[in-house]
Wavefront OBJ file of the C-alpha trace (Angstrom):
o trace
v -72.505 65.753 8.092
v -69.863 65.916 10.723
v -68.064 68.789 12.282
v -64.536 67.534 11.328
v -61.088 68.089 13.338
v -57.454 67.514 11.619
v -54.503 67.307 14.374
v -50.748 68.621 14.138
v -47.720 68.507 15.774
v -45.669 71.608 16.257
v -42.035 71.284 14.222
v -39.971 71.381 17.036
v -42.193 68.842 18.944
v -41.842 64.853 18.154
v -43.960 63.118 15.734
v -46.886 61.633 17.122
v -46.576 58.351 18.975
v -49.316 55.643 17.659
v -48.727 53.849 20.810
v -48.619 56.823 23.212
v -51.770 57.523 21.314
v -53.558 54.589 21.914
v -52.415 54.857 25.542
v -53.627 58.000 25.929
v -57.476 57.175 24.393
v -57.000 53.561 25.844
v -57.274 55.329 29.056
v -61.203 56.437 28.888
v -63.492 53.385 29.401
v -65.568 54.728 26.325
v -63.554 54.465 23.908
v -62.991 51.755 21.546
v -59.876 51.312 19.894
v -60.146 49.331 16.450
v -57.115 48.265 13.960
v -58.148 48.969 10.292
v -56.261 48.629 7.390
v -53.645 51.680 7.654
v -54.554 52.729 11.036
v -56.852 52.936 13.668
v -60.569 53.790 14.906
v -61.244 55.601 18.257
v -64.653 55.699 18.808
v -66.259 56.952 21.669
v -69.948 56.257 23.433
v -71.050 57.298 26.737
v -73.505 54.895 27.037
v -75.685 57.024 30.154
v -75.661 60.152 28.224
v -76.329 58.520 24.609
v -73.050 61.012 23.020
v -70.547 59.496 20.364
v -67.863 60.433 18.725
v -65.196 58.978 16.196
v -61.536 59.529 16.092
v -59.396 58.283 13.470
v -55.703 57.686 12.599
v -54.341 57.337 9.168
v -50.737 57.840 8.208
v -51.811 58.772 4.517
v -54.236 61.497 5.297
v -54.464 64.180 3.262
v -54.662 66.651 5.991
v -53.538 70.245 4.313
v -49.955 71.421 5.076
v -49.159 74.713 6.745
v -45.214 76.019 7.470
v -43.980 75.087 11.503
v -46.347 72.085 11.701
v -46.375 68.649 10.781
v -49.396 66.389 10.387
v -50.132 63.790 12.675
v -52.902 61.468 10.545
v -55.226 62.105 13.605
v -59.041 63.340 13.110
v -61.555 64.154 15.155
v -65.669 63.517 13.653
v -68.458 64.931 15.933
v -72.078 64.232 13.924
v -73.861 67.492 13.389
v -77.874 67.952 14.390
v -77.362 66.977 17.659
v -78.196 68.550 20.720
v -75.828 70.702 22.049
v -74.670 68.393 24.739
v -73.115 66.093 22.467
v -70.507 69.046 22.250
v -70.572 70.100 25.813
v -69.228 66.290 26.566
v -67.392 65.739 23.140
v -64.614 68.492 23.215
v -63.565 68.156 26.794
v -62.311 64.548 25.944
v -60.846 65.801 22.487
v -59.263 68.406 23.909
v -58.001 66.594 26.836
v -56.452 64.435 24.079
v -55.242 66.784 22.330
v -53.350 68.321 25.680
v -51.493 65.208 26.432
v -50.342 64.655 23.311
v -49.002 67.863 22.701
v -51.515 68.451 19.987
v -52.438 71.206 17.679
v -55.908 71.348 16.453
v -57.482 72.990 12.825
v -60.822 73.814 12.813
v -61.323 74.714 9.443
v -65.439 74.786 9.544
v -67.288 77.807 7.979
v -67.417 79.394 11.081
v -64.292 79.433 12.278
v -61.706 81.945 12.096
v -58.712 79.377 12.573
v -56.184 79.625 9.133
v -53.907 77.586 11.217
v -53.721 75.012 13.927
v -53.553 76.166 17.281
v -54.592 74.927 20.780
v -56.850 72.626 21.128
v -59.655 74.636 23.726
v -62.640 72.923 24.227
v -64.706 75.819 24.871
v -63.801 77.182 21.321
v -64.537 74.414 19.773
v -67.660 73.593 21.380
v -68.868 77.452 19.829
v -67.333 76.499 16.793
v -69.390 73.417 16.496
v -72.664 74.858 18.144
v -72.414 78.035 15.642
v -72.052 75.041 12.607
v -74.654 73.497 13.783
v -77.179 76.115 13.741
v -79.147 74.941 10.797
v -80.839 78.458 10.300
v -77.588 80.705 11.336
v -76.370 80.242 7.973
v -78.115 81.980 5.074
v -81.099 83.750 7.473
v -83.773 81.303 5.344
v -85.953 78.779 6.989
v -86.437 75.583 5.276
v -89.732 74.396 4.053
v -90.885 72.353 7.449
v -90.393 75.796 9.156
v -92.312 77.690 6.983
v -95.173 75.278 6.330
v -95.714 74.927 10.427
v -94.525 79.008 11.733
v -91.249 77.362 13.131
v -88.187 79.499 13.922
v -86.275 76.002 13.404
v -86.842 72.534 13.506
v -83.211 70.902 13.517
v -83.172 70.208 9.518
v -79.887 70.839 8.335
v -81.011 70.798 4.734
v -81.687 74.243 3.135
l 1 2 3 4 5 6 7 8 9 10 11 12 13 14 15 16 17 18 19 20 21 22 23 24 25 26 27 28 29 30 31 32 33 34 35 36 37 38 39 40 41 42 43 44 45 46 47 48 49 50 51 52 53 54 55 56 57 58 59 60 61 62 63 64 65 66 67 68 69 70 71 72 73 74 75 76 77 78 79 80 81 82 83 84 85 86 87 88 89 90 91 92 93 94 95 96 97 98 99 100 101 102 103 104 105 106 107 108 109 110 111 112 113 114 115 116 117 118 119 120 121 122 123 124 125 126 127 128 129 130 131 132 133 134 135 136 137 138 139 140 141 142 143 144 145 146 147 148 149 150 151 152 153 154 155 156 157 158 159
């Protein structure tokens, strides 16, 4: 499972620049930057702390449409049941992205309130994620490890 990001540009703003883009992630000595057929791979590993991340660009995404925005065929994947962080280091560089790019961001997990793309803030995003990823936050129910061993939670996502 992965906490999922879709990215947008405003109308009145350009489209998004694949080279500019590449630039831009080229930039952080983590990153990765892989042609595939259609598009392009970002993927991201700190090798000293151990966090990852993947970013993606596909010109065919199927990214939902919303009025004053166009989509950009740019995602953002951050693995769930991890510990927290993975976030804390994750969304600084996605948002950072994000900001020179002239991004919008939609969060569209459970826990979010966003309906619409809006600015990319890392600190949202990072609650966003860390509320998601709360494996017990969701229906109040422990799963069966917790309740065989008197566990509050044990980190398995699987109800």
């Amino acid at each position: 499972m992965t906490f999922d990001l879709l990215f947008y540009n405003r109308e009145s703003e350009p489209i998004l620049n694949v080279g500019e883009m590449i630039t831009v992630v080229s930039h952080n000595p983590q990153f990765v930057v892989r042609q595939v057929k259609g598009g392009y791979d970002f993927f991201y590993e700190n090798k000293l702390t151990g966090v990852y991340f993947m970013m993606d660009y596909s010109p065919e995404d199927e990214a939902p449409r919303f009025p004053g925005f166009k989509k950009t065929g740019l995602s953002a994947h951050v693995n769930f049941a991890r510990p927290t962080y993975f976030a804390l280091e994750a969304f600084p560089v996605i948002s950072g992205i994000a900001e020179s790019l002239s991004l919008q961001v939609l969060d569209d997990q459970f826990s979010s309130h966003a309906k619409t793309p809006s600015e990319c803030d890392a600190k949202m995003l990072t609650d966003s994620w860390t509320k998601s990823n709360e494996p017990h936050g969701l229906t109040g129910r422990r799963c069966t490890t917790c309740l065989e061993n008197n566990l509050t939670t044990c980190g398995n996502i699987s109800l």
